[in-house]
PDB file of N, CA, C and O in Angstrom:
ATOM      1  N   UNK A   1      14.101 -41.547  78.655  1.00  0.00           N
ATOM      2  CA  UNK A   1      12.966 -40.945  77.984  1.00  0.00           C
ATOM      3  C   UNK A   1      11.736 -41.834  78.202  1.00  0.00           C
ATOM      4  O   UNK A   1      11.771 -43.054  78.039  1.00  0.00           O
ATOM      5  N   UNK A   2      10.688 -41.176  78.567  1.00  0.00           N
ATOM      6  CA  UNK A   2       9.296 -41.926  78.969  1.00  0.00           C
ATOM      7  C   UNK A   2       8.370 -41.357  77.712  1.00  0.00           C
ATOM      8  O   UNK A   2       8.403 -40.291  77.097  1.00  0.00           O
ATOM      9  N   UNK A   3       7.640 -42.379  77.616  1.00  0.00           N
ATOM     10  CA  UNK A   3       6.526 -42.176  76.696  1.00  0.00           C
ATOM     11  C   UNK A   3       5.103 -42.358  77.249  1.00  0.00           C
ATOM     12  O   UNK A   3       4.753 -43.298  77.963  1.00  0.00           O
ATOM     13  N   UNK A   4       4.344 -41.365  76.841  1.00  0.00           N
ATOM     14  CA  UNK A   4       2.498 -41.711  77.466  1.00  0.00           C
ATOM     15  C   UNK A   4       1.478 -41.763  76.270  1.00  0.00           C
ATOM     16  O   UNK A   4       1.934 -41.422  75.179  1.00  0.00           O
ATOM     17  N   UNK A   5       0.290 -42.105  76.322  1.00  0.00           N
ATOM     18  CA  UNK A   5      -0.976 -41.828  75.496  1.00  0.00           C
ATOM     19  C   UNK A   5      -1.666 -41.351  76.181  1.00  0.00           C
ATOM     20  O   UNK A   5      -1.995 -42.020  77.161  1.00  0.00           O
ATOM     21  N   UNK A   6      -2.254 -39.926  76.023  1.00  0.00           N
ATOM     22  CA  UNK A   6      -3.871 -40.325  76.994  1.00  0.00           C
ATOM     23  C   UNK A   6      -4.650 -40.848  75.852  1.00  0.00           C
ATOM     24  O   UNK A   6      -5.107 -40.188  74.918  1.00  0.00           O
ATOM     25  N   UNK A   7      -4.748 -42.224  76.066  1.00  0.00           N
ATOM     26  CA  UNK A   7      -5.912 -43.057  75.971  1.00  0.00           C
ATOM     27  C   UNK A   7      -7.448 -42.890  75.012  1.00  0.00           C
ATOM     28  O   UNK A   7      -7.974 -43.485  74.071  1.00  0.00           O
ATOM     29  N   UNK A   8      -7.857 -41.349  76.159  1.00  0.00           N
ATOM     30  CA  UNK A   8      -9.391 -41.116  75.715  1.00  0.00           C
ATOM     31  C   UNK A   8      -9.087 -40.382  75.031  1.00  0.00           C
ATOM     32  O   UNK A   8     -10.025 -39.639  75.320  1.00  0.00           O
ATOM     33  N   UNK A   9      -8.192 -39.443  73.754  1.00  0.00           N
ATOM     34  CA  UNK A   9      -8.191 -39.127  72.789  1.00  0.00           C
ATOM     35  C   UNK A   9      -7.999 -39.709  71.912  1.00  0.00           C
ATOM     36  O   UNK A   9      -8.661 -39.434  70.912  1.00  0.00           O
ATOM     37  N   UNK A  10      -7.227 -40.556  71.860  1.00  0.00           N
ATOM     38  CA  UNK A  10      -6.749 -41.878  70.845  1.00  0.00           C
ATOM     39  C   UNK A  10      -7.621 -42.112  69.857  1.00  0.00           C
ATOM     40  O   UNK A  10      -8.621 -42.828  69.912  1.00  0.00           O
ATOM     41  N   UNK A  11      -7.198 -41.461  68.909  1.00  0.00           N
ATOM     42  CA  UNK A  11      -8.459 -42.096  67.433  1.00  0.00           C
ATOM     43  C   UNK A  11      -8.341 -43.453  66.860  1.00  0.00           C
ATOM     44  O   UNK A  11      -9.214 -44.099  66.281  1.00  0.00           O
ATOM     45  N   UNK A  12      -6.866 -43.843  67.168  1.00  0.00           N
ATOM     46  CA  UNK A  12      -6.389 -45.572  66.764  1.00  0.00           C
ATOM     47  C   UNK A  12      -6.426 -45.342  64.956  1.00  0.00           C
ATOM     48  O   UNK A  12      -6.984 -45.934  64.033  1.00  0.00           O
ATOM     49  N   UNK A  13      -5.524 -44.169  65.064  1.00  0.00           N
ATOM     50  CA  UNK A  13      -5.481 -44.280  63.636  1.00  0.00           C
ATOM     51  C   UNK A  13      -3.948 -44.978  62.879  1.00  0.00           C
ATOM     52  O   UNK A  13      -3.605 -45.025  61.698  1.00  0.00           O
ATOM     53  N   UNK A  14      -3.279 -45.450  64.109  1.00  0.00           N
ATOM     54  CA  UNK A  14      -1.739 -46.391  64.064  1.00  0.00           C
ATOM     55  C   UNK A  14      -0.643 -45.689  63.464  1.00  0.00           C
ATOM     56  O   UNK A  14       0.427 -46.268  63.270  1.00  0.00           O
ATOM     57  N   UNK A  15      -0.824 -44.479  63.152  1.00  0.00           N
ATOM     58  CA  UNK A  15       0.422 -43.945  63.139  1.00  0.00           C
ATOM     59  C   UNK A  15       1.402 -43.897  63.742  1.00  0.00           C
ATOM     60  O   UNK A  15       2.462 -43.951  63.118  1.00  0.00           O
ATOM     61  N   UNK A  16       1.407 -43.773  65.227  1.00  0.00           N
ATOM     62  CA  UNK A  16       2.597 -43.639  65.908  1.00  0.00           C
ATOM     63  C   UNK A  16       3.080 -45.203  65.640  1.00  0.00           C
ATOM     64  O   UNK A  16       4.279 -45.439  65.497  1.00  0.00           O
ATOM     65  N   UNK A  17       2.260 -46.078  65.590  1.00  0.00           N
ATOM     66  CA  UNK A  17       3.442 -47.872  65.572  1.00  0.00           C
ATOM     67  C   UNK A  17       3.297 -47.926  63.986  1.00  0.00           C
ATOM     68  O   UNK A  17       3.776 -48.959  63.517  1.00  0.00           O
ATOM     69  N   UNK A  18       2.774 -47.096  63.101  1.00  0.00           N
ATOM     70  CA  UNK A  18       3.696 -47.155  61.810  1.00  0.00           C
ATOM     71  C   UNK A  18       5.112 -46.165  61.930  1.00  0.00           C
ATOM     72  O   UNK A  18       5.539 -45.914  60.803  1.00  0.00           O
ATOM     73  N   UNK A  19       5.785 -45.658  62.833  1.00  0.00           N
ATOM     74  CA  UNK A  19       6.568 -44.792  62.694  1.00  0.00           C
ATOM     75  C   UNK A  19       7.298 -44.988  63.768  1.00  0.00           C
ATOM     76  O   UNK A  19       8.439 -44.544  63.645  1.00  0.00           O
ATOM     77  N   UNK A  20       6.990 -45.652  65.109  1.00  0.00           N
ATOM     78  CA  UNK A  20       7.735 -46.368  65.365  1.00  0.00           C
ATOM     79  C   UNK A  20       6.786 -47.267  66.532  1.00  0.00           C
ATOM     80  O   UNK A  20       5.968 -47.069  67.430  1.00  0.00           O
ATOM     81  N   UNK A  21       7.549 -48.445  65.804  1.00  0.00           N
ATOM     82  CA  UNK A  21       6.845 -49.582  66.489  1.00  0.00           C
ATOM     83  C   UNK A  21       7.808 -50.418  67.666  1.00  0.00           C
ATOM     84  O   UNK A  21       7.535 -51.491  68.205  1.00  0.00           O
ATOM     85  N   UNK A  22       8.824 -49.696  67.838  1.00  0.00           N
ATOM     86  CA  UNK A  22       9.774 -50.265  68.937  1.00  0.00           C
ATOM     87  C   UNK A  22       9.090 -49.805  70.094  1.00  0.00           C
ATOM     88  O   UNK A  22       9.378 -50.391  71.138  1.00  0.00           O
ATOM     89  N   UNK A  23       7.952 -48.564  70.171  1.00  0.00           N
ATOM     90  CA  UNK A  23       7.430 -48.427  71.541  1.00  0.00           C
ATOM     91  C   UNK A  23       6.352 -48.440  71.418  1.00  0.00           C
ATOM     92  O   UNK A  23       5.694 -48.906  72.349  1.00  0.00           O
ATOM     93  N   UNK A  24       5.622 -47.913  70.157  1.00  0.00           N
ATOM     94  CA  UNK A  24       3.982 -48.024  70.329  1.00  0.00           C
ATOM     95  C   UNK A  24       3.238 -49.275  69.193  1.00  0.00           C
ATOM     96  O   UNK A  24       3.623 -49.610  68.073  1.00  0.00           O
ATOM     97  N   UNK A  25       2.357 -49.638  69.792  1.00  0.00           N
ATOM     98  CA  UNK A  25       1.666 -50.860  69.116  1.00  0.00           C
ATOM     99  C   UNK A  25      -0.082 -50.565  69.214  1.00  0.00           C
ATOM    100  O   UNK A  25      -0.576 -49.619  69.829  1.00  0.00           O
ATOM    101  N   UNK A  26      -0.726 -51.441  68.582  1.00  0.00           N
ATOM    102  CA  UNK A  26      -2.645 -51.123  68.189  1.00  0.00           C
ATOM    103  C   UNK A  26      -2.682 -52.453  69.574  1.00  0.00           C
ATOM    104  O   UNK A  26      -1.922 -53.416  69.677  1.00  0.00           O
ATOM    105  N   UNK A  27      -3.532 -52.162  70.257  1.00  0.00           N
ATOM    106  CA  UNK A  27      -4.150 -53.230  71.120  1.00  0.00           C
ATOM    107  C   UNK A  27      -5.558 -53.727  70.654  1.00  0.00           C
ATOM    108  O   UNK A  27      -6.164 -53.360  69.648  1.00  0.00           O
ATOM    109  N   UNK A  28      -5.933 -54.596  71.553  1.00  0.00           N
ATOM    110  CA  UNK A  28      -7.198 -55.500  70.968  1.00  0.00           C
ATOM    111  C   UNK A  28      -8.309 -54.386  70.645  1.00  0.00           C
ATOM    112  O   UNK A  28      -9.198 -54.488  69.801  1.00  0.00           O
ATOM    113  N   UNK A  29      -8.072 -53.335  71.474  1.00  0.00           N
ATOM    114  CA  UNK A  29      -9.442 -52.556  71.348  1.00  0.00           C
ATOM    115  C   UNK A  29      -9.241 -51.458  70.056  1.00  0.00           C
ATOM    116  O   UNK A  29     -10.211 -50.830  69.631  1.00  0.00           O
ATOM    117  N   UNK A  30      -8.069 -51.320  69.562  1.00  0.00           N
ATOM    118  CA  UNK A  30      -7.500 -50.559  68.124  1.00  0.00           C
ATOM    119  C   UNK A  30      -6.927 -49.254  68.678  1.00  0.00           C
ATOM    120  O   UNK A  30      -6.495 -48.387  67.918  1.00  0.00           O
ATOM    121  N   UNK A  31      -6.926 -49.141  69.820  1.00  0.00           N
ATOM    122  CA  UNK A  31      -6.323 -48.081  70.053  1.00  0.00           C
ATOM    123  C   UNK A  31      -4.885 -48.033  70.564  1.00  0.00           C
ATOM    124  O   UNK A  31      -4.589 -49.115  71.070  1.00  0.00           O
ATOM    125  N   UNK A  32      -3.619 -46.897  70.614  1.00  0.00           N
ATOM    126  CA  UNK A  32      -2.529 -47.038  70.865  1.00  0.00           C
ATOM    127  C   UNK A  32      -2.063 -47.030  72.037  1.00  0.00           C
ATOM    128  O   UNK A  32      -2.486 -46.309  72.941  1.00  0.00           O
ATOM    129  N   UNK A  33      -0.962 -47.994  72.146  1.00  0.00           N
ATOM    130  CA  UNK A  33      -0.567 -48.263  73.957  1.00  0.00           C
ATOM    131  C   UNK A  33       1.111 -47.975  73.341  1.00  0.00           C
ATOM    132  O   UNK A  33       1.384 -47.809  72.152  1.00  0.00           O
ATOM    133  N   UNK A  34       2.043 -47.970  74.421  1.00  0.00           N
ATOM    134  CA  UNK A  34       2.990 -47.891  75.039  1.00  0.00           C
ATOM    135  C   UNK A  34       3.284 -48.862  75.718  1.00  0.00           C
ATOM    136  O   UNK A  34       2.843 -49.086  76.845  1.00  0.00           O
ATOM    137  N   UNK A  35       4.386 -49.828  74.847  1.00  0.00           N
ATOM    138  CA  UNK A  35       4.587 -51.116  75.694  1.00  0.00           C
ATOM    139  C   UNK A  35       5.869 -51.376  75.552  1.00  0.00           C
ATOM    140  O   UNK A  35       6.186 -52.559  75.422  1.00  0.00           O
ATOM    141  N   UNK A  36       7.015 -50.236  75.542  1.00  0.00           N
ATOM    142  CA  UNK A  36       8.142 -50.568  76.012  1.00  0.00           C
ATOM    143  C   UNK A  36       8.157 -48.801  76.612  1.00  0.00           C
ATOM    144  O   UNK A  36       7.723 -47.776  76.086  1.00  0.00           O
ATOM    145  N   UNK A  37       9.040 -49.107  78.259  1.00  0.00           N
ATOM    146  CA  UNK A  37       9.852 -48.059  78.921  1.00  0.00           C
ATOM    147  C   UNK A  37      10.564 -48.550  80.290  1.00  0.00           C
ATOM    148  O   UNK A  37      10.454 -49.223  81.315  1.00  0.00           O
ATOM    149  N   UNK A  38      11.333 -47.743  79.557  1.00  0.00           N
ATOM    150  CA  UNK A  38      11.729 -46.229  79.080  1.00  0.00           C
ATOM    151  C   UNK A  38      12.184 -46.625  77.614  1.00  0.00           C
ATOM    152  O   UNK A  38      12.758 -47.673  77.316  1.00  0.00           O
ATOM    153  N   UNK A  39      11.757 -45.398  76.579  1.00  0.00           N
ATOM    154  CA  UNK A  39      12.246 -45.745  75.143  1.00  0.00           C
ATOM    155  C   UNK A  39      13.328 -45.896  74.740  1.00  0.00           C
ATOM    156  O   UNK A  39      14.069 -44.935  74.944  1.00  0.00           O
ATOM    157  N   UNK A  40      13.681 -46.588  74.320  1.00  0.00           N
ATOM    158  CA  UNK A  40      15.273 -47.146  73.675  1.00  0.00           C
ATOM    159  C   UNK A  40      15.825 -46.051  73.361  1.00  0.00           C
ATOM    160  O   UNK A  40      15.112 -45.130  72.961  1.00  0.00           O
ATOM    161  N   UNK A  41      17.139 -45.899  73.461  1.00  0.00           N
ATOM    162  CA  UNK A  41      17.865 -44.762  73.079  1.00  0.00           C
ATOM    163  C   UNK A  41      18.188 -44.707  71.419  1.00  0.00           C
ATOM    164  O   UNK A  41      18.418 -43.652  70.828  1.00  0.00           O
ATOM    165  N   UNK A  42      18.162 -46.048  70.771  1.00  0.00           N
ATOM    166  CA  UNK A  42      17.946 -45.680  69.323  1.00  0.00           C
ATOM    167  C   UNK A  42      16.489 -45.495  68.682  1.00  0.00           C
ATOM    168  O   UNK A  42      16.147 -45.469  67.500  1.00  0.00           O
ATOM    169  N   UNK A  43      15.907 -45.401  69.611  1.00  0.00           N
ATOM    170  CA  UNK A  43      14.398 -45.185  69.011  1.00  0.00           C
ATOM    171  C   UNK A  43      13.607 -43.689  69.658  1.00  0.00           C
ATOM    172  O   UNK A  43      12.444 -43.455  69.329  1.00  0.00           O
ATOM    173  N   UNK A  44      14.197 -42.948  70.385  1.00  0.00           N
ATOM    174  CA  UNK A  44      13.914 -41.786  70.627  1.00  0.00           C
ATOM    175  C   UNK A  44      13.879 -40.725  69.659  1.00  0.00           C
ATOM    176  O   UNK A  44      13.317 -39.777  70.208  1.00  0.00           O
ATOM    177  N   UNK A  45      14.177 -40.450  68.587  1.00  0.00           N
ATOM    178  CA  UNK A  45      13.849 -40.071  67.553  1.00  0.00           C
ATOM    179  C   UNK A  45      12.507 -40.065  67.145  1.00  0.00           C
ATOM    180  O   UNK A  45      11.674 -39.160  67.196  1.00  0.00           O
ATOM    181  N   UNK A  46      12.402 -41.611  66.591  1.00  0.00           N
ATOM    182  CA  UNK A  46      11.122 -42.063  66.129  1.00  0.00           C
ATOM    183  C   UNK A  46      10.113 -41.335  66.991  1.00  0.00           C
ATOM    184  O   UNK A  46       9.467 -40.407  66.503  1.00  0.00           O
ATOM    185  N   UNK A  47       9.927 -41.748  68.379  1.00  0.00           N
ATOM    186  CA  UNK A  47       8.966 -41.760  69.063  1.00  0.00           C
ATOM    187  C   UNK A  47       8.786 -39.992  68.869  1.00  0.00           C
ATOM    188  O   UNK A  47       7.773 -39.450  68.429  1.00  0.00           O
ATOM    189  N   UNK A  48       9.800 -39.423  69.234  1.00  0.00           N
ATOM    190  CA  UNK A  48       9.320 -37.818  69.382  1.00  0.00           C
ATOM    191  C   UNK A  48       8.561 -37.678  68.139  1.00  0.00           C
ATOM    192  O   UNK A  48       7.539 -36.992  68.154  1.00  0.00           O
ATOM    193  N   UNK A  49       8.965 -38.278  67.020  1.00  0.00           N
ATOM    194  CA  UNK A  49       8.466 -37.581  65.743  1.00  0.00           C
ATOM    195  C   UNK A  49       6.967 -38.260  65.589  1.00  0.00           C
ATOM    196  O   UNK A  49       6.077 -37.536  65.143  1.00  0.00           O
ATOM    197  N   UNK A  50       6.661 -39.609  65.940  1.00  0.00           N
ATOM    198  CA  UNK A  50       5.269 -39.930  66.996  1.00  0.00           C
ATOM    199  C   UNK A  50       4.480 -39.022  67.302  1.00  0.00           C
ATOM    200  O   UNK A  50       3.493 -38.546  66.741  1.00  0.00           O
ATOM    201  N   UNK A  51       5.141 -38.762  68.505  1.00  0.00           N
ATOM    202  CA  UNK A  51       4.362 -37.529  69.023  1.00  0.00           C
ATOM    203  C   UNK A  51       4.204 -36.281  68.425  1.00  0.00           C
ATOM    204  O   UNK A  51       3.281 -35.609  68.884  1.00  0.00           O
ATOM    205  N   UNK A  52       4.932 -35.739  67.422  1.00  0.00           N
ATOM    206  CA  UNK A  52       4.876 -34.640  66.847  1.00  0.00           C
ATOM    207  C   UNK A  52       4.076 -34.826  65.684  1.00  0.00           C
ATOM    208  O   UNK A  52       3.515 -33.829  65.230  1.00  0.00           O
ATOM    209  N   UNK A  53       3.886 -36.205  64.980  1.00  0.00           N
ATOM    210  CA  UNK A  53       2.716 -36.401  64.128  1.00  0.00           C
ATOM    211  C   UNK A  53       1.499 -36.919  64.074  1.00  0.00           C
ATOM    212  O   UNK A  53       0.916 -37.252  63.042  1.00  0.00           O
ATOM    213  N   UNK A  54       1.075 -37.001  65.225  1.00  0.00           N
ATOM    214  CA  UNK A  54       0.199 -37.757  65.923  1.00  0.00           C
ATOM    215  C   UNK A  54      -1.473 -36.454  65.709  1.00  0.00           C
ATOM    216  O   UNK A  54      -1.571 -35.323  66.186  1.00  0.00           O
ATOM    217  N   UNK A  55      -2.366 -37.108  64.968  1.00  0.00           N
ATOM    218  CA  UNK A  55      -3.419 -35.580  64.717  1.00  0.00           C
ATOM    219  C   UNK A  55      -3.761 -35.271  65.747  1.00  0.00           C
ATOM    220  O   UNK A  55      -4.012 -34.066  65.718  1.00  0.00           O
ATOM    221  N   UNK A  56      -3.993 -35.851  67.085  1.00  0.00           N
ATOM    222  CA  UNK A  56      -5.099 -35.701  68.078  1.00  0.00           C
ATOM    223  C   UNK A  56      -3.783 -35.003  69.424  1.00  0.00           C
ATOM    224  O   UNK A  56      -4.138 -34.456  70.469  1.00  0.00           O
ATOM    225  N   UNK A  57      -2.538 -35.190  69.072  1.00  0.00           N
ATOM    226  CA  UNK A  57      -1.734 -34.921  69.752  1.00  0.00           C
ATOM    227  C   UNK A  57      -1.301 -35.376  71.494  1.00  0.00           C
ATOM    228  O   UNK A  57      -0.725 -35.061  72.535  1.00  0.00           O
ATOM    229  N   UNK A  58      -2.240 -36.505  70.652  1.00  0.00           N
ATOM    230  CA  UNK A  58      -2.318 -37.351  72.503  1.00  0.00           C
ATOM    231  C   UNK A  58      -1.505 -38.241  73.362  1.00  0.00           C
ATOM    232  O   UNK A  58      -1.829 -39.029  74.251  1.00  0.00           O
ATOM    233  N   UNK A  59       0.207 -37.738  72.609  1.00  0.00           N
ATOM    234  CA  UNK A  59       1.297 -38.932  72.784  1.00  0.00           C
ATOM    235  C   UNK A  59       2.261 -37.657  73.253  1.00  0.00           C
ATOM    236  O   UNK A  59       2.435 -36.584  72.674  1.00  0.00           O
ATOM    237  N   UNK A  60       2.827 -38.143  74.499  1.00  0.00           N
ATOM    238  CA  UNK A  60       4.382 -36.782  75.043  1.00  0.00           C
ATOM    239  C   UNK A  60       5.487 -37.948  75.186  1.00  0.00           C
ATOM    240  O   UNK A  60       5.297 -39.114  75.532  1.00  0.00           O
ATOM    241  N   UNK A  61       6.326 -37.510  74.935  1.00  0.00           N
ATOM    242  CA  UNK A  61       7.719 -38.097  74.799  1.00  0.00           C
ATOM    243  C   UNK A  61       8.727 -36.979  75.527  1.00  0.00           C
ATOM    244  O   UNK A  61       9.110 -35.891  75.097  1.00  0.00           O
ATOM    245  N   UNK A  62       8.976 -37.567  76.627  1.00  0.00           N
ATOM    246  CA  UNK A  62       9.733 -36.753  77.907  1.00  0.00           C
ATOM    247  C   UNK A  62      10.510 -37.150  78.623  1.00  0.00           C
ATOM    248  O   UNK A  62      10.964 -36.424  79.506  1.00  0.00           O
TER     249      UNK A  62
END
């Protein structure tokens, strides 16, 4: 399972690394990156539900 952001929607409002932070984290600039892949197989859950709560909808988990 791969995970993306596009980037230029990113509001950096840290939800997805409050919900799971085994793949997504805030970088210097406050916005969300993707810094583990492929996503852990016990954390694929999390991440989909990431992406499924994410307002701007700018995170796919595939």
């Amino acid at each position: 399972m791969k995970a993306t952001i596009d980037r230029d929607g990113c509001i950096g409002c840290g939800l997805c690394s409050e919900i799971c932070p085994e793949v997504f984290r805030m970088d210097d600039e406050g916005l969300a990156e993707v810094y583990t892949d492929p996503v852990p197989a016990d954390a694929e859950e999390a991440a989909q539900e990431a992406a499924d709560n994410c307002p701007t909808g700018v995170i796919t988990v595939e």
